[in-house]
C-alpha positions in Angstrom: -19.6 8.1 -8.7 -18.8 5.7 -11.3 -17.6 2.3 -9.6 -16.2 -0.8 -11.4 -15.8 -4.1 -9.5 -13.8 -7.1 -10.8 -15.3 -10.5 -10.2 -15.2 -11.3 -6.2 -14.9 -7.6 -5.8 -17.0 -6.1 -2.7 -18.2 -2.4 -1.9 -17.4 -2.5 1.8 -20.6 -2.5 4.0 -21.3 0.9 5.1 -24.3 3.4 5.7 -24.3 7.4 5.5 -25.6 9.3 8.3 -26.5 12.0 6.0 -27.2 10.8 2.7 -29.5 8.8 0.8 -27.9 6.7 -1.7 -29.4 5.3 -5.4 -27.7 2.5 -7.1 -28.1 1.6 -11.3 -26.1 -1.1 -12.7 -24.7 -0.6 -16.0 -22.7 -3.6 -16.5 -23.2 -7.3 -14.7 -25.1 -8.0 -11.5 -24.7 -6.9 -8.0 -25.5 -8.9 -5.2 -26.9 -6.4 -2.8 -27.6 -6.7 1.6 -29.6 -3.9 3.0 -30.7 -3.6 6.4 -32.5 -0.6 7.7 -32.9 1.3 11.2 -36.2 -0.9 11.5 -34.2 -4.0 11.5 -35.6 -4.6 8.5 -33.3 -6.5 5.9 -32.9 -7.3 2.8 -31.1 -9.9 0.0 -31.8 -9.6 -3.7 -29.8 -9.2 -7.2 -29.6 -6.0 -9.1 -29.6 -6.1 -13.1 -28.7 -3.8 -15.8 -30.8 -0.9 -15.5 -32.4 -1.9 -12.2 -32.5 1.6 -9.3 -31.7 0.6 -6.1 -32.5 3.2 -3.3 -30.9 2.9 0.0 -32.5 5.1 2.8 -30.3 7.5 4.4 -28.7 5.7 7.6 -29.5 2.0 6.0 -26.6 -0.1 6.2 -25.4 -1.7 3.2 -23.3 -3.3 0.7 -23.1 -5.0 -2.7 -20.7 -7.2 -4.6 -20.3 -9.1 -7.5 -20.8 -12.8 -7.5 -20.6 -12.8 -11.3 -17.9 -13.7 -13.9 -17.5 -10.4 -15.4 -17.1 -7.2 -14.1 -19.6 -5.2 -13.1 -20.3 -1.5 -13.5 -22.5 0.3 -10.7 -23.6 4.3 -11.0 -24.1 5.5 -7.1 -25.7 9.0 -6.8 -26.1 10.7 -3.4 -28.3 13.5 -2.2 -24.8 15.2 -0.1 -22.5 18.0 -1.6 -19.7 16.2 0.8 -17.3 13.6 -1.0 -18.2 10.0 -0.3 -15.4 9.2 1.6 -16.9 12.0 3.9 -20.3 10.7 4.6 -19.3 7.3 4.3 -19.3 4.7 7.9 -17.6 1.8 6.8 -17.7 -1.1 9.0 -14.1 -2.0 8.7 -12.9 1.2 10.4 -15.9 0.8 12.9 -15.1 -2.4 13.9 -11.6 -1.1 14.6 -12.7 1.6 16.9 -13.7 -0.8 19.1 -11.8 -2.8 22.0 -11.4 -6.3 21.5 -13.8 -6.9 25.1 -16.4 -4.9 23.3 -16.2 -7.3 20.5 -16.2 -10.2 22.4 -19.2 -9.5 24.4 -21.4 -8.9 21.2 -19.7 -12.1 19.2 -19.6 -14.4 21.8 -16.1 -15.1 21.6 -13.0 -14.8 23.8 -11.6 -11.1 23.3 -8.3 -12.4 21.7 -10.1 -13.4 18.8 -9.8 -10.1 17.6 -6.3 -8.8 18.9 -4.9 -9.7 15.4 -7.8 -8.0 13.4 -6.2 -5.6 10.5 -7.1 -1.7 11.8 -8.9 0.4 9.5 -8.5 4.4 9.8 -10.9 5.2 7.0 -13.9 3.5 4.6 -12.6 0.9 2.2 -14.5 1.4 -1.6 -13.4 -1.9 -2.7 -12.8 -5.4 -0.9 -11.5 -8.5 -2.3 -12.8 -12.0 -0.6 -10.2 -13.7 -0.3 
């Protein structure tokens, strides 16, 4: 899959339950957060021509913090489309009850009656 993101774009935070992912840049810089089963995480930039691997199950995301766009090349080792091994955390989130969410946030469950519901993984974000 060939992915372009405008500056402030964002490739929604996600993980694949069955698929490894690897990551080159061909244009710009991505920002990258990965965060593994381990609790191991990570924060670093990717250049041109850097590889990125992220493990199968690893949540992550990238985005770019740059003035220009930036062009990303994501390989994975699955047959299935992306959208179809693909756990975004937008949808997630929406799956679950607004108590749920306010025992694990620490804050009062109405917070999150007004949150936007997600039915399916997001490619691209926009901060806002």
């Amino acid at each position: 899959m060939l992915l372009k993101l405008q500056p402030g774009g964002i490739r929604e935070p996600h993980w694949h339950p069955s698929a490894w992912e690897i990551n080159i840049v061909i244009s710009g810089v991505a920002a990258w957060v990965v965060i593994d089963g381990n609790g191991n995480h990570e924060s670093f930039d990717q250049h041109v021509n850097d590889i990125v691997f992220a493990p199968q199950g690893s949540f992550h995301y990238f985005e770019n913090r740059g003035p220009d766009d930036m062009t990303i090349v994501i390989i994975q080792n699955t047959s299935a489309p992306e959208d179809k091994d693909n756990i975004g955390i937008g949808e997630s989130l929406s799956r679950l009850p607004p108590r749920v969410l306010s025992a694990v946030f620490g804050v009062p469950a109405e917070k999150f009656n007004t949150f936007k519901k997600i039915d399916s993984a997001i490619t691209i974000l926009r901060s806002p």
